[in-house]
N, C-alpha and C positions, 0 to 999 in steps of 0.2 A: 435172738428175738427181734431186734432191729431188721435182720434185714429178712427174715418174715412178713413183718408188720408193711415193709418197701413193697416185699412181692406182693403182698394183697393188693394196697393201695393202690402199685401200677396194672394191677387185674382187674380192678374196678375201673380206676382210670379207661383201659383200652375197652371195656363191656359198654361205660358211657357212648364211649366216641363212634363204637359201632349202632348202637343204638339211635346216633341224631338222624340219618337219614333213613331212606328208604332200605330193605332187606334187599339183600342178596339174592336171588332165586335162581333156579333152576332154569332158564328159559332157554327153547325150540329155535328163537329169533336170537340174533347176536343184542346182545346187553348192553341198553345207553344209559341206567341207570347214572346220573349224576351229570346227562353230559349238559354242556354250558351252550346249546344250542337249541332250537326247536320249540321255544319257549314261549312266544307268542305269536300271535293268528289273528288278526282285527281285519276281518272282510265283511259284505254283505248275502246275505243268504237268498236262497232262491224266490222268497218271499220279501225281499227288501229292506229287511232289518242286519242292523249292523251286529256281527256276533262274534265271539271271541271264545278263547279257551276256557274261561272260567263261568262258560256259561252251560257247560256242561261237566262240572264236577257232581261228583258222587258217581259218575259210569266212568265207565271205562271207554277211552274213546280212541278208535281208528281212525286217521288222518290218511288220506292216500289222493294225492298228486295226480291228476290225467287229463281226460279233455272227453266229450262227447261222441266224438265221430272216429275215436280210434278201435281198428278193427277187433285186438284181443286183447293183450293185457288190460285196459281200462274196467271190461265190462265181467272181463272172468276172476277180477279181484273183486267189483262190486257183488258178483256174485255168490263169493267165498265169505266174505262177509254178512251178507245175508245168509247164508247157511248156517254161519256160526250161531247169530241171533236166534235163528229155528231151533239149534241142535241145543241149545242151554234152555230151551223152557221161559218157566217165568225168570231168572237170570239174564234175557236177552233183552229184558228190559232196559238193565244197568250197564249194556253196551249200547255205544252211540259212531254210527260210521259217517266221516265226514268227508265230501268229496271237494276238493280245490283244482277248481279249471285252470289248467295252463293256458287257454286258448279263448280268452273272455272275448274275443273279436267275435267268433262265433258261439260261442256260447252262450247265449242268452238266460236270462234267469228262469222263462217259462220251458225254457228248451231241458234246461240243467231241472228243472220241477218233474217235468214226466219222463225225464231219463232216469231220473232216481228213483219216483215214484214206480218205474217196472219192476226195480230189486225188491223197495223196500220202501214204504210211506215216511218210516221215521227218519232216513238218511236225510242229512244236511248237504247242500251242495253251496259252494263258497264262490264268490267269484270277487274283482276289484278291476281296476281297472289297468293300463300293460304295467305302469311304476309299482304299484300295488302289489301284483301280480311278481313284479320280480322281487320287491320285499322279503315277500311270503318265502318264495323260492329260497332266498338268500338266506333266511333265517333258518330253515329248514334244510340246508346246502342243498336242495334239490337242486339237479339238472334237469332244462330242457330249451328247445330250440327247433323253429319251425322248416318245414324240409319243403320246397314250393315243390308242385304237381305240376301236370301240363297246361294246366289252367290256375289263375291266380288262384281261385276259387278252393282247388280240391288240394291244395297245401295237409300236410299232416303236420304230426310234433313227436320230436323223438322224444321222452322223459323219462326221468329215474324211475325206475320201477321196485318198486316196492313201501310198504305201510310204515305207518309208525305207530305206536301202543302208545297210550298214556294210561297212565292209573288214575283213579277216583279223585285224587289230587290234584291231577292237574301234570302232573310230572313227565316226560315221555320218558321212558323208561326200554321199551323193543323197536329193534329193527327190524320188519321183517320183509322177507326178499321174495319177490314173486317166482312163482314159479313151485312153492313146497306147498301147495297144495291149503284145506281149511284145516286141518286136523292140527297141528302146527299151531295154529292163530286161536285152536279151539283153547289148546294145550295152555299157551301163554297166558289167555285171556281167561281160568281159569282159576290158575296161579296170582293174577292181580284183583281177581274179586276175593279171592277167599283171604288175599292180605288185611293184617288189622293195622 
């Protein structure tokens, strides 16, 4: 009877402890649920206001790293992202895509306004200033680093490619790697709205 009454106790026990955090899921993107990084984001937006991660809880929200002037990854991830927002209906509401410039030298706020504005009018585009900028980075362990041109001018930026998922929470939770395509990111982002 005793050691019954143990084995419930420590079955309830471990059902708690699974319970405190976020679920487990299924996910397309490798799985950062829990990780002790990526956690916060205190930049200015395309419009001048200071904004953070908890200012968009209740969506679900894509964070992805780039810059303006970069030829493909940047604009074929903004454009995945908007896809997704299409393809969920009234659900693409409760996704929120946020862009953070690597490259604020150039990047302007108005610049970063109607670059987003061609995906998607809701997109957030984030920028700071270069210590800011590396912050960000650092928090998020993005890499990136500028590659000069034949003119100071037409310089590019190598960076980490790929998104980050957060849930309704606030949480990041997916990584996901460019290159797989929106179906992937529909998948993931699917899975974190229908979370209770």
């Amino acid at each position: 009877m005793l050691r019954r009454t143990l084995l419930l106790a420590s079955a309830l026990l471990l059902a708690a402890c699974q319970k405190s955090g976020p679920e487990r899921l299924a996910f397309k993107g490798i799985d950062l649920t829990g990780a002790d990084y990526a956690r916060a984001l205190n930049l200015t937006d395309q419009d001048g206001r200071a904004r953070s991660l908890a200012d968009f809880k209740g969506k679900v929200v894509v964070v992805f790293f780039g810059y303006t002037q970069c030829p493909d990854v940047c604009p074929t991830t903004m454009a995945e992202v908007a896809e997704v927002k299409r393809s969920l209906g009234a659900d693409g509401d409760r996704v929120q895509g946020v862009f953070v410039t690597v490259d604020p030298e150039r990047d302007t706020a108005s610049l970063l306004k109607a670059y987003l504005g061609s995906f998607d009018p809701s997109f957030v585009g984030l920028r700071g200033s270069e210590e800011q900028t590396r912050a960000a980075a650092k928090e998020f362990k993005v890499f990136y680093a500028k590659v000069p041109g034949k003119a100071p001018e037409t310089y590019t930026m190598d960076h980490t490619a790929a998104s980050f998922i957060f849930d309704t929470e606030g949480r990041v939770r997916v990584y996901a790697r460019y290159g797989a395509g929106a179906q992937p990111l529909i998948d993931d982002i699917k899975l974190l709205l229908a979370e209770k």
